[in-house]
Every structure is written in C-alpha cells, then in structure tokens.
C-alpha positions in Angstrom: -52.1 -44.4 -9.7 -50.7 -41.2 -7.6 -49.9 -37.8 -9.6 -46.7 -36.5 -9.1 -47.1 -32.9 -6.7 -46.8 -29.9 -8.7 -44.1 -28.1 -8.7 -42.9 -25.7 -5.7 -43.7 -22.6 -6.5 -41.5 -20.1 -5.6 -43.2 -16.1 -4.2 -40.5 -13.6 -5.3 -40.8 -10.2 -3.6 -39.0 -7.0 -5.2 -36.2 -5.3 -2.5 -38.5 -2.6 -0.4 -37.2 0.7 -1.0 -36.1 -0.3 -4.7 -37.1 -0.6 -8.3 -35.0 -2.5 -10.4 -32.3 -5.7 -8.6 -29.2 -6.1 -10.6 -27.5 -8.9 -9.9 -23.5 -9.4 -10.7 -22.0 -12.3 -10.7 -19.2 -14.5 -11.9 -19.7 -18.3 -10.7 -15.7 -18.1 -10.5 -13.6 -16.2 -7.8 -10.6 -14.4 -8.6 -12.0 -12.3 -11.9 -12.5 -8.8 -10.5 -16.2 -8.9 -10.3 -16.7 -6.7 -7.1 -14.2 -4.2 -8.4 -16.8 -4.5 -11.5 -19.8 -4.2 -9.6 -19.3 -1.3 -7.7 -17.5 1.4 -10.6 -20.5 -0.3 -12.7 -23.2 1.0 -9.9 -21.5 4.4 -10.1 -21.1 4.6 -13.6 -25.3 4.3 -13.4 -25.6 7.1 -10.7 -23.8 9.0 -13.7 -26.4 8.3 -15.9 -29.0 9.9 -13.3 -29.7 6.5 -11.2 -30.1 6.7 -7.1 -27.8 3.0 -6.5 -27.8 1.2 -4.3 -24.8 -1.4 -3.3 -25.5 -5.1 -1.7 -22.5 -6.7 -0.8 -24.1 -10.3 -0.9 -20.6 -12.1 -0.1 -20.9 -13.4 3.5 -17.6 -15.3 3.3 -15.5 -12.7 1.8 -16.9 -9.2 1.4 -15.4 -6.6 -0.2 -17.7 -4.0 -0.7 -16.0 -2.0 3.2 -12.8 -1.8 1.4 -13.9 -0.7 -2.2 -15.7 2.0 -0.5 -13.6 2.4 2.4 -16.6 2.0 4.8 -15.9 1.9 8.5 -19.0 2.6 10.3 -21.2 0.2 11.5 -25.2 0.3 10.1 -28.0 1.2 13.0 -30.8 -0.3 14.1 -33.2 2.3 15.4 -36.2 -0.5 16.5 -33.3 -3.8 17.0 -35.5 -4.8 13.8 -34.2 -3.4 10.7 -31.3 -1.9 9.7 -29.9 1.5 8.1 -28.0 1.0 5.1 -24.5 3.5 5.0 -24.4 6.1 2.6 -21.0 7.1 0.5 -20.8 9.5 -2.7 -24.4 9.1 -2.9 -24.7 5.7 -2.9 -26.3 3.5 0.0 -24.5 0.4 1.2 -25.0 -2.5 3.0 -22.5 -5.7 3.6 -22.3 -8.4 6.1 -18.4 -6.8 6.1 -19.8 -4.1 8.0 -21.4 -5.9 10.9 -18.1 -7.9 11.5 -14.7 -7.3 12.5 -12.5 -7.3 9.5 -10.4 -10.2 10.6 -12.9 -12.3 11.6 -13.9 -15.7 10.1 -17.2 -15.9 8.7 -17.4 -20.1 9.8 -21.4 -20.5 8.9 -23.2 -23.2 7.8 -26.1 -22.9 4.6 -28.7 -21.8 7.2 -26.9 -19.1 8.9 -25.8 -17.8 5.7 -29.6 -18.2 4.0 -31.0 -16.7 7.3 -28.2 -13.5 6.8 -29.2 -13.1 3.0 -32.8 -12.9 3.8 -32.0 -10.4 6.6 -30.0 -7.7 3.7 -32.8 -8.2 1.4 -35.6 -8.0 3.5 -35.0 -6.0 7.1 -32.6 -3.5 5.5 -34.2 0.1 5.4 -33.1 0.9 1.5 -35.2 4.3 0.3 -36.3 5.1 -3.1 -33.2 3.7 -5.4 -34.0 3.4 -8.7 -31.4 0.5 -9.1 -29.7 -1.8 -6.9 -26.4 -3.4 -7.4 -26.0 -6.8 -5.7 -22.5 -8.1 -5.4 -22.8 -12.0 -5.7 -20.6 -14.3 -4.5 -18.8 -17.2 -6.9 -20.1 -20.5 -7.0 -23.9 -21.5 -7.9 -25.0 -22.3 -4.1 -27.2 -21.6 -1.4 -27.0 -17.8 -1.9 -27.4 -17.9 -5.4 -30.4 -20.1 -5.2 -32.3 -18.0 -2.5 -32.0 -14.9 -4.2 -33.3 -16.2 -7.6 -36.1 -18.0 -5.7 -37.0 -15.6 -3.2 -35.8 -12.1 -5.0 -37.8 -10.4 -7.6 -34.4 -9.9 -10.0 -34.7 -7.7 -12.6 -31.6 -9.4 -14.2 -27.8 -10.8 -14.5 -24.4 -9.5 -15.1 -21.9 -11.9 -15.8 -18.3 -11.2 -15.2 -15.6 -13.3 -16.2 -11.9 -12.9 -17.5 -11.1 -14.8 -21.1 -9.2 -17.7 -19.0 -10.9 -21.5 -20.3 -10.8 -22.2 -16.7 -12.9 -19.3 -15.5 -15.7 -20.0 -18.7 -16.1 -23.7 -17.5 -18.1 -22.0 -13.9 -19.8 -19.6 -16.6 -21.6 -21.8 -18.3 -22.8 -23.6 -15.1 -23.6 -19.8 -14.5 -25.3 -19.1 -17.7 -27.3 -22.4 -16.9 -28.4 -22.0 -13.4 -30.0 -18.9 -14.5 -32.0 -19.7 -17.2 -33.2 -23.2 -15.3 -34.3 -20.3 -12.7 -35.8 -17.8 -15.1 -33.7 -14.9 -14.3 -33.1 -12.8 -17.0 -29.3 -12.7 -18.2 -28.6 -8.9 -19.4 -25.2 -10.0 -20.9 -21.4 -11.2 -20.0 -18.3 -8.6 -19.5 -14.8 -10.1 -20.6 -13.1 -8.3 -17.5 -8.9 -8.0 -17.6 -9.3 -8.9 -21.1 -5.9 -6.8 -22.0 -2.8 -5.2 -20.2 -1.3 -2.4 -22.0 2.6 -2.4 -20.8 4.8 0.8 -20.0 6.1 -0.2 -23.9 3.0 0.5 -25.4 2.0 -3.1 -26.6 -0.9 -5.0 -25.2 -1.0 -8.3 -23.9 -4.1 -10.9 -23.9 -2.6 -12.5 -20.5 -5.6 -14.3 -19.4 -6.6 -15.4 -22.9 -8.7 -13.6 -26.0 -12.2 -13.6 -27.1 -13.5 -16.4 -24.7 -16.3 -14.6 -23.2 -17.3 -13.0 -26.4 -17.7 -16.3 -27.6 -19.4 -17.6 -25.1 -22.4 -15.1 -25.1 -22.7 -16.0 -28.8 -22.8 -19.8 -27.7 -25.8 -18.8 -25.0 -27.1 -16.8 -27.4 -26.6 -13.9 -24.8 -25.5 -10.0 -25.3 -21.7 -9.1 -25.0 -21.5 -6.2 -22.9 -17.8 -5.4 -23.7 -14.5 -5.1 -22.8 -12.7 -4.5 -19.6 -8.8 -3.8 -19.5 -6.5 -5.1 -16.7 -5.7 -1.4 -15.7 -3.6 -0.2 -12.9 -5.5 2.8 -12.3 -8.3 0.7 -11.6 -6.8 -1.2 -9.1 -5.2 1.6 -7.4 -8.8 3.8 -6.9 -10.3 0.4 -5.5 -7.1 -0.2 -3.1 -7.9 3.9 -1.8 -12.0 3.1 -1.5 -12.6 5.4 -4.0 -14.1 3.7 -7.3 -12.9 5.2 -10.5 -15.9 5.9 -12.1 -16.9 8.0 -9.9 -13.2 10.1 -9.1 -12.2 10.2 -12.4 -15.2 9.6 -14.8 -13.8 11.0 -18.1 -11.1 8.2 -17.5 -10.8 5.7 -20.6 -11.8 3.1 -18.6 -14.5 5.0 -16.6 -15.4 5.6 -20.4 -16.2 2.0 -20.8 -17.8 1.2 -18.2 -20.3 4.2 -18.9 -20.8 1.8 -22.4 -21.9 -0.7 -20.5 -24.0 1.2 -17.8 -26.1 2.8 -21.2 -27.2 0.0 -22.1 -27.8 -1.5 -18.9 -29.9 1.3 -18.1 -31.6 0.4 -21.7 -32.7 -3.0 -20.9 -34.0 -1.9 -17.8 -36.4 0.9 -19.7 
C-alpha cells in the first residue's frame, strides 16, 4: 500500500535589509487598515525603530497617497530596485511603478511574480522593522507571503461591524493553519466624538474585543473615527508623525509599545 507524500515544505526567507516583518492586515476592505499601517510604522520610528513601509496592495495601493510619494524607485543594475525614502522612512509600492489611473488587470501569477519582486529584489538597508500593508481577502498574496516570507507576526485591523468580523475570523484562521504569529487585533473607527461632545459607536461596540478573547488573541486597543486622522492622510502626511502628542497619535504609540514588546 502507497504512503501518502509528506507534506510540502515551505523555505521562508527573512526580507534582506531587515529584521523584524510586520504584517497588517484586515481580510476585509473598507476598515482603514492602510491609514493604520502607516501612522502605526511611524508611531515605531518614535519609539527609536528604522521602518520600513511595503505597500503589498497590487490592486489598489495606497501607500503614494498616504505619503504623498511621486517619484518613481531606480534601478541602478535593471535588477533590483531602490526603495523611496520620506520622514525617514523607506517605501516601496507597486503604486509607484504605475500611473495612478491605471488599472492593475493581472491574473494570480503576475501578481505572485510582483510580490516576490517587492520582497526579494528591492534594495531595503538595515531597518529594524518593516511594515507590510496587506491587502483584504485571504488569497494568493496572502498565501505567498506566509509561505515564502519569514513573518515575524500579524496585525489585525478591523472596525466593530458583524460584517467586517465574519472575514476576521477567516483571517484569524488562515494564520494560525499557516503558523504565523498573530500579535493581536485593533478595533479601528470604533467611536466618533460629534461637534456636541457625545460619542457615537456607529459601526458597532466591542466586536473585536470580543473576538480576540474568542481566538484567544491580545486586544491591542482602540482606534477612534477621527477627522484629524483623515485629514493628515488626505495631505500625505501621517499624524503620528506631524503631530505626535496628538490624542490619537497617543494611542497609537500604546499600541506601537507593545508591539515593539513582542518583538523584544
């Protein structure tokens, strides 16, 4: 009787130029998890950290607005690539080797063949973290970084709503089937204080919270829906970084500590 083959075994090689990978993700679209990722990255360069940013969203990258990027990256040898550098931080998006308006109309292999390309030909130097932007959904993307990527672990992002939990939990699951290590969940726009002073739970309340207890995973905290927010991502300039004694800059820091904790 034939034995079943042994398992594919999967060789995951850490980011050149890099110590710790960070992914952030969300599994659902729409819950402010680039806007997340990137004041998060620079919350951690307050804390002492050379970041780095990887805009892993082929189909809809945000990272050349967020930062207001408009250079394109250099390729001194037609080989690798120069990552942009802004406040300190070095970049790299598929954003950034496009025109903005056009459609990015790949198939899996395209997009698996530009993935491998950011992680592996891109000329990051000596960060001590990088920040990688994940796109929703639990697809190719996902599944060639967790099987080809040496990731130091998760964020998951995710606002209250019942609908937005359902794809974190197929999240939450895809991860630990994988082995990557989930650092904990953020419940982002999880309140909007009005010009009357009262706050309002618009998306829901305690849903992620609950959740992590569910998975048995660390709450990281709260994130408010805040206008300021919005506004410092809409000018390229994230808000931890222009105004980092701001209450919500304040939180994020939180979260950043003990980010920086786990990773130690």
């Amino acid at each position: 009787m034939s034995q079943k083959p042994p398992p594919k075994q999967f060789v995951k090689t850490p980011i050149n130029g890099t110590k710790y990978t960070i992914l952030v993700s969300s599994a659902k679209g729409g819950v402010g998890k680039s806007t997340v990722a990137v004041n998060l990255a620079f919350a951690l360069q307050s804390l002492g950290l050379k970041i780095g940013i990887l805009d892993a969203d082929v189909y809809g990258p945000s990272l050349p607005k967020l930062l207001n990027l408009k250079d394109k990256p250099k390729s001194e040898d037609n080989k690798s690539i120069t990552p942009l550098e802004k406040f300190g931080a070095q970049c790299m998006s598929m954003g950034l080797l496009i025109d903005e308006q056009t459609p990015m109309m790949w198939r899996g292999p395209m997009v698996i063949s530009a993935i491998k390309t950011m992680t592996q030909k891109v000329l990051w130097k000596d960060r001590d973290v990088i920040i990688i932007d994940m796109p929703p959904g639990t697809g190719d993307t996902q599944l060639t970084f967790v099987q080809e990527v040496k990731i130091d672990g998760v964020i998951i992002v995710s606002t209250p709503q019942d609908l937005a939990l359902l794809d974190v939990k197929r999240g939450i699951q895809m991860f630990e089937k994988t082995g990557v290590k989930i650092l904990g969940l953020i419940d982002n726009m999880s309140v909007f204080e009005g010009d009357d002073g009262k706050k309002y739970k618009i998306f829901g309340d305690g849903g992620v919270e609950k959740t992590a207890k569910e998975f048995n995973k660390e709450f990281l905290g709260h994130l408010p829906l805040h206008q300021d927010l919005r506004s410092s991502s809409d000018k390229g300039d994230p808000l931890t970084r222009v105004d980092p004694n701001h209450e919500v800059s304040l939180l994020f820091k939180n979260i950043a500590e003990k980010i920086k904790s786990s990773l130690n």
